[in-house]
C-alpha positions in Angstrom: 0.0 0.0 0.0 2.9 2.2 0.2 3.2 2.3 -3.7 -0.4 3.9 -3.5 0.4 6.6 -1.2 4.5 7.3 -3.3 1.6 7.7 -6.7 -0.9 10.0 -5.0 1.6 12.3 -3.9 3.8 11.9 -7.1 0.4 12.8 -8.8 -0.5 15.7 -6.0 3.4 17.4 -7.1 2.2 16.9 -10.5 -0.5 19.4 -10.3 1.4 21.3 -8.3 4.1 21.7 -11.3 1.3 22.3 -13.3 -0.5 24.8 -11.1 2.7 26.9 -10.5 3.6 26.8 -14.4 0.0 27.8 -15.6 0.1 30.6 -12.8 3.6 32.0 -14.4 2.2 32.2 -17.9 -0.6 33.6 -16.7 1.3 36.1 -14.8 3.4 36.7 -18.2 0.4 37.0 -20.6 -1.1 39.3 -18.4 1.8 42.0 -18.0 0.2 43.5 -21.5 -2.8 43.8 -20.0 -1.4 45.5 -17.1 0.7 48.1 -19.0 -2.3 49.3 -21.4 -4.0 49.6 -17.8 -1.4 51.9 -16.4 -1.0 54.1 -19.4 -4.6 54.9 -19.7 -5.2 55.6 -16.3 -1.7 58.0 -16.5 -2.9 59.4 -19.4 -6.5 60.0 -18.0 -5.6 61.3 -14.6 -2.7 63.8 -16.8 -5.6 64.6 -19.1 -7.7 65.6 -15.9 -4.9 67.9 -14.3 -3.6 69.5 -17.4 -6.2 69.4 -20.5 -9.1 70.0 -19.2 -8.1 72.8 -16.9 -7.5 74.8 -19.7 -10.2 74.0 -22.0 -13.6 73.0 -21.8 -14.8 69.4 -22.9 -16.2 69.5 -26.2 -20.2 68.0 -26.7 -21.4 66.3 -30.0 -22.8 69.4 -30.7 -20.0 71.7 -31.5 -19.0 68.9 -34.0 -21.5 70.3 -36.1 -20.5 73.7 -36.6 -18.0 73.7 -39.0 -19.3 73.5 -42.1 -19.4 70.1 -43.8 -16.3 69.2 -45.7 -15.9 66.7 -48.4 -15.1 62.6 -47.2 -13.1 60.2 -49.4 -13.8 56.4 -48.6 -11.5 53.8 -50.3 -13.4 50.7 -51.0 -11.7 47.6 -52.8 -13.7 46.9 -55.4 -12.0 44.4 -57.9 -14.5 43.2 -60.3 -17.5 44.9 -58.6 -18.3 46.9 -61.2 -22.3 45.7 -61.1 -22.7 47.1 -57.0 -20.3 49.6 -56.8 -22.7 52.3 -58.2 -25.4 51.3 -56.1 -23.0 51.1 -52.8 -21.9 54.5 -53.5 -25.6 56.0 -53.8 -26.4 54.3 -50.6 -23.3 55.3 -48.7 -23.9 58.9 -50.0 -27.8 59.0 -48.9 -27.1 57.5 -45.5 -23.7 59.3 -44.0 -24.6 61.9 -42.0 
């Protein structure tokens, strides 16, 4: 019966292996993560102190004050010569 209780905790340092390996990668995979974290919440809490003290936010309405200017949109159209008239009428009628 001792073979029983040498492959249970042979099995139980297994997992253990396996625990602490999955935990590192984890750890690694998740450093990104962490970084794109930290940079927004520098950037936001910079934003906060310096931007916005100095100007006011801007609402959705001041975007439409300027006058409207002209918009290019590249669409690959090889061979699309049958739909590419009626995309474009669409596109135009339904851009704000």
């Amino acid at each position: 019966m001792d073979w029983l209780l040498d492959v249970f905790a042979t099995w139980l340092y297994g997992l253990k292996v396996i625990a602490i390996t999955l935990a590192v990668i984890m750890f690694i995979s998740g450093l990104d993560d962490f970084f794109i974290d930290v940079v927004y919440w520098v950037r936001r809490i910079k934003r906060k102190l310096s931007v916005y003290r100095r100007y006011p936010r801007m609402s959705y309405r001041e975007l439409y004050k300027p006058d409207e200017k002209p918009l290019a949109i590249m669409v690959p159209a090889w061979n699309e010569t049958g739909v590419i008239g009626n995309m474009a009428e669409l596109a135009a009628t339904t851009l704000d």
